[in-house]
C-alpha positions as CSV (number, residue, x, y, z in Angstrom):
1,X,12.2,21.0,25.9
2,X,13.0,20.3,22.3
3,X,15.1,17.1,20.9
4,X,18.0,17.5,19.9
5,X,19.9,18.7,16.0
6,X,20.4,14.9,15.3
7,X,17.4,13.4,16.5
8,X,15.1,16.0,14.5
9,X,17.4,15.3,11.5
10,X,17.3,11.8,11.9
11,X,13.5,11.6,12.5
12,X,12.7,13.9,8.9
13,X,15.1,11.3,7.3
14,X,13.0,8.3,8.1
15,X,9.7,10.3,7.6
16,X,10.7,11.2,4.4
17,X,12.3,7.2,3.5
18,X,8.8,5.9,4.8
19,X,6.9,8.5,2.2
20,X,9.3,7.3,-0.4
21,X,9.0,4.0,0.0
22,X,4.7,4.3,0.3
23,X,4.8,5.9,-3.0
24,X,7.2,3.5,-4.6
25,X,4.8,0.6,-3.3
26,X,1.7,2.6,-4.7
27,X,3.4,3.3,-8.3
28,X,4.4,-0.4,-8.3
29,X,0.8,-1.4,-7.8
30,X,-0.9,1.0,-9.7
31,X,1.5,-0.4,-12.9
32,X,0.9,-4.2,-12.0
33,X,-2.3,-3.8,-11.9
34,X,-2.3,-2.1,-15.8
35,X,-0.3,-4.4,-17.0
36,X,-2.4,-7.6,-15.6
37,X,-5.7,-5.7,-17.3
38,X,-4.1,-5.0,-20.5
39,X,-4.7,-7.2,-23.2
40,X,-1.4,-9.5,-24.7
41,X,0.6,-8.5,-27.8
42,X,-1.3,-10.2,-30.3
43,X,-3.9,-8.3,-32.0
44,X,-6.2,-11.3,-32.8
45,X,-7.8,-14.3,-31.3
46,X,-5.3,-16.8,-30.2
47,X,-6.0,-20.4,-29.5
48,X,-3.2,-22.3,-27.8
49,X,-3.5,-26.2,-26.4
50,X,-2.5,-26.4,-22.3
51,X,-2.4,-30.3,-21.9
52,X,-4.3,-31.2,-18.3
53,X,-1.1,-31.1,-15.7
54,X,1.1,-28.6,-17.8
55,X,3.0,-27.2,-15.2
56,X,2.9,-23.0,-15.0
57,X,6.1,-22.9,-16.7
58,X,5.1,-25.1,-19.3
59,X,2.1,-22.8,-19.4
60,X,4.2,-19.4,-19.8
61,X,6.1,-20.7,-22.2
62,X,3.2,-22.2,-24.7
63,X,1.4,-18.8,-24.5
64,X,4.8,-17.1,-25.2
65,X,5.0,-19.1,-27.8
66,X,1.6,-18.7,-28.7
67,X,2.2,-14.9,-28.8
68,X,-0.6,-14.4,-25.9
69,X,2.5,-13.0,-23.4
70,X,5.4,-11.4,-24.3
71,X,7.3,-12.0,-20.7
72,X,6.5,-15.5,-19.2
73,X,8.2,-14.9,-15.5
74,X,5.9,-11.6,-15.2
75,X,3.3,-14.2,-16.0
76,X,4.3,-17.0,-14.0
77,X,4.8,-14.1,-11.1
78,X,1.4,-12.4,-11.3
79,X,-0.3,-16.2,-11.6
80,X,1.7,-16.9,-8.3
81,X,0.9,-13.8,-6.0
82,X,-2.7,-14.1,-7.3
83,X,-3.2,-17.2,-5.3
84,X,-4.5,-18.7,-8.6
85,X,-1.6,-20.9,-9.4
């Protein structure tokens, strides 16, 4: 016995949703992961002074400042899921 029209229809439709959403998660990763090895923006040595107890936003912002990061909530983000903030 075979399912039914809908229930085939249905199934292919979250197959194909799950495979989506797998490569989405994949692409997402693959790009993160390029952008946290890639060096900053600024083409030389940059020295930039992070008091003891600057908070991470205080951090983001001096290296934006600094011209180490161009985008300090990508940076506050990655430094966050890393576990290593």
């Amino acid at each position: 016995m075979t399912g039914s029209p809908t229930v085939s229809r249905v199934c292919i439709i979250i197959a194909c949703g799950l495979a989506i959403l797998a490569l989405s998660g994949a692409a997402t990763w693959h790009w993160t992961q390029t952008w946290l090895d890639a060096p900053g923006p600024h083409q030389t040595e940059i020295i930039a002074d992070l008091p003891r107890g600057t908070s991470l936003a205080g951090i983001a912002a001096r290296l934006q400042d600094a011209g180490a990061i161009e985008r300090p909530i990508l940076f506050r983000a990655a430094a966050m899921l890393s576990g290593k903030a």
